[in-house]
N, C-alpha and C positions, 0 to 999 in steps of 0.2 A: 510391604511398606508403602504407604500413599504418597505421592508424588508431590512435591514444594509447590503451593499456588505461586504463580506468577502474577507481578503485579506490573502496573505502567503512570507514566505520570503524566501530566498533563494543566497546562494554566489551568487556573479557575475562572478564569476569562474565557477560553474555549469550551470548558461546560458550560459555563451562564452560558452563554450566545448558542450553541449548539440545537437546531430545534431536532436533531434527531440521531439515533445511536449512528446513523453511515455518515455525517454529518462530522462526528467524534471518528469516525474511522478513516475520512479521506483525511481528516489531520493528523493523524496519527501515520499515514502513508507515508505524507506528503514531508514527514520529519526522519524514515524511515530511510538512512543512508545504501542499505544495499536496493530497496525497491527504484530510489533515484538512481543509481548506476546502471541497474536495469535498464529504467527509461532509456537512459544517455546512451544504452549501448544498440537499442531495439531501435533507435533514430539514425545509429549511424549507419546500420545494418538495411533500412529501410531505404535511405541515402544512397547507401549502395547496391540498389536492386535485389538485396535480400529481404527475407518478411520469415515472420514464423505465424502460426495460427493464434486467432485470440483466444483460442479456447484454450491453448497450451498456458499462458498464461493469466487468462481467470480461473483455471483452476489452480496454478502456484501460487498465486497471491490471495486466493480466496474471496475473488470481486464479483462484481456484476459486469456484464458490457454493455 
């Protein structure tokens, strides 16, 4: 059985203006409730003389660095 495409939403304001598909993805991040807890939690941990590698998380998140 094939698997339910996924779909996502997004203004039409963000497409017009968008000059490029990573352009559409950091907004689509940037609304993305658990990649911001991430953040928040990768700040405090930073804060506190912890770090993890960026490469641990460009490949979770599927980014560039």
């Amino acid at each position: 059985m094939a698997q339910a495409e996924k779909f996502i939403q997004i203004p039409v304001s963000v497409f017009e203006s968008a000059d490029s598909k990573e352009d559409i993805e950091d907004w689509l991040m940037s609304h993305d409730a658990d990649f911001i807890e991430e953040l928040r939690q990768i700040k405090k941990e930073a804060e506190e003389g912890k770090g993890r590698p960026l490469s641990e998380l460009v490949k979770k998140w599927n980014t560039k660095p």
